[in-house]
Backbone as CSV, one residue per row, in Angstrom:
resi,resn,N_x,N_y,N_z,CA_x,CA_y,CA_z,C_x,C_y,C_z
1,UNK,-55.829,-39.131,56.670,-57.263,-39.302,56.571,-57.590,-40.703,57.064
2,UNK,-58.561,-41.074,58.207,-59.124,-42.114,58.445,-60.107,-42.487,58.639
3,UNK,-60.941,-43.491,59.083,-62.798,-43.588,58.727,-62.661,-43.550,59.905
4,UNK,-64.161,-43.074,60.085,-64.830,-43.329,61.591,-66.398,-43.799,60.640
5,UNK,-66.715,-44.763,61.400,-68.399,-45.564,61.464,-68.640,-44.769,62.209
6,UNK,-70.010,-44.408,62.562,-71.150,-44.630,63.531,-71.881,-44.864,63.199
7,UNK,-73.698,-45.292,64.436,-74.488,-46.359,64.411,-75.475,-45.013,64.416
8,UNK,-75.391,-43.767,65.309,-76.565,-43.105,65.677,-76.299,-42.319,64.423
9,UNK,-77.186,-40.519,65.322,-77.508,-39.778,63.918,-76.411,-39.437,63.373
10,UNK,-75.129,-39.348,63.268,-74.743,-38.820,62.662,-74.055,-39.825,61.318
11,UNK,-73.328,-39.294,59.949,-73.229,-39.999,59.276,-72.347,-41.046,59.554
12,UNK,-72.884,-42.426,58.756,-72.643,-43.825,58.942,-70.351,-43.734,59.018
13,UNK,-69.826,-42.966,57.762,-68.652,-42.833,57.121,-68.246,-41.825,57.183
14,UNK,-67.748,-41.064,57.983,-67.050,-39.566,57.971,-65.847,-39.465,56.748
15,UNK,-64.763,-39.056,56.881,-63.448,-39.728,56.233,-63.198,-41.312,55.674
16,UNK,-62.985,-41.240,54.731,-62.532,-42.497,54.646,-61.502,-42.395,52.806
17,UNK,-60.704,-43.620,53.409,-59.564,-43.674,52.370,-59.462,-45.666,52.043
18,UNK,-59.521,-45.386,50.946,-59.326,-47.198,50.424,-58.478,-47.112,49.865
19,UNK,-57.429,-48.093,50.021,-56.373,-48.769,49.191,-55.073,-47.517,49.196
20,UNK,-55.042,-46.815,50.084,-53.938,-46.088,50.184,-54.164,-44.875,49.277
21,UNK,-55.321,-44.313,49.059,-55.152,-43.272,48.319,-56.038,-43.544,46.880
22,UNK,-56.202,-44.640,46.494,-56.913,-45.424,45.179,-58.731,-44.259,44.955
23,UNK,-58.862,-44.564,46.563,-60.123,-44.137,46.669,-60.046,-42.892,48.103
24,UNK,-60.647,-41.291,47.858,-60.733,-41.106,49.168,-62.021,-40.390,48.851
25,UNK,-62.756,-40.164,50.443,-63.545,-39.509,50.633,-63.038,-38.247,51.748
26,UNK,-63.433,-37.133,51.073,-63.287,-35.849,52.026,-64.301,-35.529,52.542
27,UNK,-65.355,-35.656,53.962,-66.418,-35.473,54.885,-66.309,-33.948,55.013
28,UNK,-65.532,-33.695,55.499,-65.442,-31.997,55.784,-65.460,-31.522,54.548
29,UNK,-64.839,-31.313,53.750,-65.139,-30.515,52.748,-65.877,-30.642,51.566
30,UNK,-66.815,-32.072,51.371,-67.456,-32.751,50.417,-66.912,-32.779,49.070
31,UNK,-65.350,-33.246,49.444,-64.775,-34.124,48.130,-64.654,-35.288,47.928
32,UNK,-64.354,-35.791,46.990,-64.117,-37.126,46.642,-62.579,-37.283,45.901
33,UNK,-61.543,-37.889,45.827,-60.746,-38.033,45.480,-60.066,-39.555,44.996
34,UNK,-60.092,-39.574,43.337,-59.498,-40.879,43.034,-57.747,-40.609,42.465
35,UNK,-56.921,-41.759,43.226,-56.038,-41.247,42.773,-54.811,-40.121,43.722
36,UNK,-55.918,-39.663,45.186,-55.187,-38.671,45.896,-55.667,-38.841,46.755
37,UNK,-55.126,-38.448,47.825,-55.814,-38.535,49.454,-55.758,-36.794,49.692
38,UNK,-55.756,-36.129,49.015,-55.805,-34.671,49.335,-56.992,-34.149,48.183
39,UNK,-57.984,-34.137,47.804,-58.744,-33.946,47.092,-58.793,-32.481,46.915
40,UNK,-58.662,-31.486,46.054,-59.039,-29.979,46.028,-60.048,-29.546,45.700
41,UNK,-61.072,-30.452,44.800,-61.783,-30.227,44.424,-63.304,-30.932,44.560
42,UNK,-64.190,-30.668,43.744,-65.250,-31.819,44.365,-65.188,-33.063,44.157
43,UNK,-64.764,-33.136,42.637,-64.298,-34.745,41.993,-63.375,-34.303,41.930
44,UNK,-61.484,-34.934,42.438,-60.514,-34.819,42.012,-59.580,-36.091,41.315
45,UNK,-59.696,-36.020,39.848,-59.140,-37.156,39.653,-57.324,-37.467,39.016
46,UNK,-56.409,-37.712,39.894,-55.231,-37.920,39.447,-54.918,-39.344,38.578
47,UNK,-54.598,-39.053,37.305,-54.360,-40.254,36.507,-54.946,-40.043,35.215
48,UNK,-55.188,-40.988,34.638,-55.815,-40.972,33.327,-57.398,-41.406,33.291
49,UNK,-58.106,-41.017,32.858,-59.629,-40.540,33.401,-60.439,-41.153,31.523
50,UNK,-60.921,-42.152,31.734,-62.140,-42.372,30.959,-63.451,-42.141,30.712
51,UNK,-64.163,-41.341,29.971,-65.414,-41.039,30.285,-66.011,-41.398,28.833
52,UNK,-67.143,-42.145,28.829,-68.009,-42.605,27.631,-69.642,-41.987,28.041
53,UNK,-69.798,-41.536,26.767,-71.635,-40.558,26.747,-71.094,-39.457,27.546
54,UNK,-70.415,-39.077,28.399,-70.540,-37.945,29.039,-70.871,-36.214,28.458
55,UNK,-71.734,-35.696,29.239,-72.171,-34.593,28.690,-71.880,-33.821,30.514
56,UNK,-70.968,-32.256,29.579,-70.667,-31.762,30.748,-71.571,-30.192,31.056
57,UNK,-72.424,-29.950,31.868,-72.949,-29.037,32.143,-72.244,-28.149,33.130
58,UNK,-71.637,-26.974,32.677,-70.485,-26.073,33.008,-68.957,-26.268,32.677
59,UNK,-68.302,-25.999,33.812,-66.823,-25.490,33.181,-66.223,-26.816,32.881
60,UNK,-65.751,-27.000,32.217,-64.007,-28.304,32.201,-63.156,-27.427,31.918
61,UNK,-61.921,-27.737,33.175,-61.016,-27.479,33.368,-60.180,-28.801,32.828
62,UNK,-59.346,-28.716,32.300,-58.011,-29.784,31.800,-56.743,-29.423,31.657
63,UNK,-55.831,-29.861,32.609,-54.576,-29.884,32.591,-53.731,-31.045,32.426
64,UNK,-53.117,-31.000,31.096,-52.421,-31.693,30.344,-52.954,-31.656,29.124
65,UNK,-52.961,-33.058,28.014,-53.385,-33.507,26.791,-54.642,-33.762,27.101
66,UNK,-55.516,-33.773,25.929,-56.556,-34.293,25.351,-56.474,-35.245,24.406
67,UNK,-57.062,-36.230,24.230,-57.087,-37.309,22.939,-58.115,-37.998,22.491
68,UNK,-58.679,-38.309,21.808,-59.816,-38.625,21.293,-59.671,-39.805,20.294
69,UNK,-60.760,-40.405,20.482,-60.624,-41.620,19.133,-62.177,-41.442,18.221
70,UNK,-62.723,-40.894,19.360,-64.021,-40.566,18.741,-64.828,-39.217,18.719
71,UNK,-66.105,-38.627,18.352,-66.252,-37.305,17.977,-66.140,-36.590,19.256
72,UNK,-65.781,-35.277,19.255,-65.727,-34.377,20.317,-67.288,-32.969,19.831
73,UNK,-68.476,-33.246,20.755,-69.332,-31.979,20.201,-69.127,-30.993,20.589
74,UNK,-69.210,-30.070,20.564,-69.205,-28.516,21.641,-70.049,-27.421,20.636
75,UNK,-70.603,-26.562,21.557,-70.961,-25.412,21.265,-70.393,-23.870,21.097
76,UNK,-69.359,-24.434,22.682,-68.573,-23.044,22.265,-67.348,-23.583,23.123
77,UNK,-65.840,-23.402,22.706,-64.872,-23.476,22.845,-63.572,-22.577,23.138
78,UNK,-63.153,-22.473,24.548,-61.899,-21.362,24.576,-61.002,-21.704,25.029
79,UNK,-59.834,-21.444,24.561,-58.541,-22.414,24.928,-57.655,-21.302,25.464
80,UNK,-56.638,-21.070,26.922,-55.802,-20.336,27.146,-54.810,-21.274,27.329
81,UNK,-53.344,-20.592,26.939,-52.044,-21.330,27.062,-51.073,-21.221,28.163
């Protein structure tokens, strides 16, 4: 994956990758990827992932552990193994 600029109409940042993978952007397929230079998804994040206030409208998917220090709300909950 590598950047291309341009000046006219089309977008400023096509591809682009920072820090070896730290940060990527997928142009063609409108992902974003922290953590991976192969993104699968729309946000793909490899590593350990912090989120404070977050409220999720639709699915979470999670693979691995969960851990918490503080309350977890939900409405409705389904867990497969």
């Amino acid at each position: 994956m590598g950047s291309s600029i341009f000046f006219d109409q089309n977008p400023v940042i096509a591809d682009l990758e920072v820090d070896g993978g730290t940060l990527s952007v997928d142009e063609t397929n409108n992902r974003v990827g922290v953590g991976t230079t192969t993104p699968a998804t729309t946000l793909d994040v490899n590593g350990t992932t912090t989120l404070d206030n977050t409220n999720i409208d639709g699915t979470l998917t999670v693979t691995g552990d969960i851990s918490t220090t503080g309350e977890v709300k939900t409405a409705k909950v389904s867990f497969t193994d």
